[in-house]
N, C-alpha and C positions, 0 to 999 in steps of 0.2 A: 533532354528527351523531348520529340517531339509527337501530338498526336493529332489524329486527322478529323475535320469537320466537314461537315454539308456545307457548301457556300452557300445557301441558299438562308440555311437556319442562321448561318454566321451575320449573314445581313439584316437579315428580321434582329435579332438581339443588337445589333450595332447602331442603326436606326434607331431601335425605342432608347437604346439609354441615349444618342443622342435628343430625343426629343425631349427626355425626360431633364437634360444639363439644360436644353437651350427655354426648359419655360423657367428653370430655377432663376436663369440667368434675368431674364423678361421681367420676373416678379421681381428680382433683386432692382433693375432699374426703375421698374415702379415705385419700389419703398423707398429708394434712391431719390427719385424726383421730388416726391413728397417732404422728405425729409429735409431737402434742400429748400424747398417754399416756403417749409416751415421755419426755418432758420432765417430764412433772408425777411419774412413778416416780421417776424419778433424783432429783428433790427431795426426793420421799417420803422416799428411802433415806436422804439425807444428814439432816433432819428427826431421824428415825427414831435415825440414830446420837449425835444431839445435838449436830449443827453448828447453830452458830448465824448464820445471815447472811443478808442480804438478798435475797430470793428472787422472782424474777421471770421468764417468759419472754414470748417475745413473738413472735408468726408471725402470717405477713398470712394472710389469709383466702383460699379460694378464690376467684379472679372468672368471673363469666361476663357474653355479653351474647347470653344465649337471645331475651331477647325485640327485641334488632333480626328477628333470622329471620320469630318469630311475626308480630311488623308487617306485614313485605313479605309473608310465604304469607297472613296473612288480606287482604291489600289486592288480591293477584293471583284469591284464591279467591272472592272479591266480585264481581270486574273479570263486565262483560257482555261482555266481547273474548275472542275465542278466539288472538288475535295480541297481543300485550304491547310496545308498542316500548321500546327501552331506550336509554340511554345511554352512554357508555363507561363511566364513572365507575359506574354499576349495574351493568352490566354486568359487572364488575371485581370490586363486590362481590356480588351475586346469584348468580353463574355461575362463578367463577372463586374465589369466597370469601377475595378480597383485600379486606379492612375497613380502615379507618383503624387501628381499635383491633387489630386482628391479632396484629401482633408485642407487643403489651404482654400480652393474655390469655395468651400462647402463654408469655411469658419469666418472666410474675406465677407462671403455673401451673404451671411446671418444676420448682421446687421440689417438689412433690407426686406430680407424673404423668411420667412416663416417655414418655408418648408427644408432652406438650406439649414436655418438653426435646428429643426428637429432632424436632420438628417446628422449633422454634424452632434447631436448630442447623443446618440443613438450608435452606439459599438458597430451594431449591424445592420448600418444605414442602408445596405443592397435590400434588404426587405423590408424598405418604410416606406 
């Protein structure tokens, strides 16, 4: 089934969760960078004192998936329809900013960002 929207509302909603993914994303490289300085001093020091041992760290990367957002806003910003019809399953993700990939960006990014751990701990992260 499908049902019909304002393109107009559709874009406003697709926009803010965009911007809301790409600061989660921001902070997670933040806590990211940090974490890595912090790892690579503590080597330094031990180095420094003339330990000798095998030295390595290892931290996943930030992820993001800004550009599923950009796809759909430039495919809606295209669109000649001032009416959008959607699907549940779009709907879900467009409006509601329920993705497949969701809970993976949110649980990868926790590490780093404070906001994706509390979003991720939180059932009903669409209103945190």
């Amino acid at each position: 089934m499908k049902m019909s929207f304002a393109k107009d509302e559709l874009l406003t909603i697709l926009r803010t969760n965009r911007e809301q993914h790409r600061a989660i994303f921001l902070e997670a490289c933040d806590g990211y960078q940090k974490e890595a300085i912090r790892q690579l001093q503590a080597h330094m020091r031990q180095v420094r004192k003339g330990t000798r041992k095998r030295i390595s760290i290892y931290l996943d990367a930030p992820v993001e998936q800004t550009k599923s957002y950009d796809r759909v806003i430039k495919m809606i910003e295209m669109t000649t329809e001032d009416i959008i019809a959607l699907t549940e399953a779009e709907f879900a993700n467009y409006v509601l900013d329920e993705w497949s990939w969701k809970q993976d960006f949110l649980s990868s990014n926790s590490t780093y960002s404070a906001t994706a751990m509390r979003m991720s701990a939180d059932p009903d992260y669409s209103n945190v």
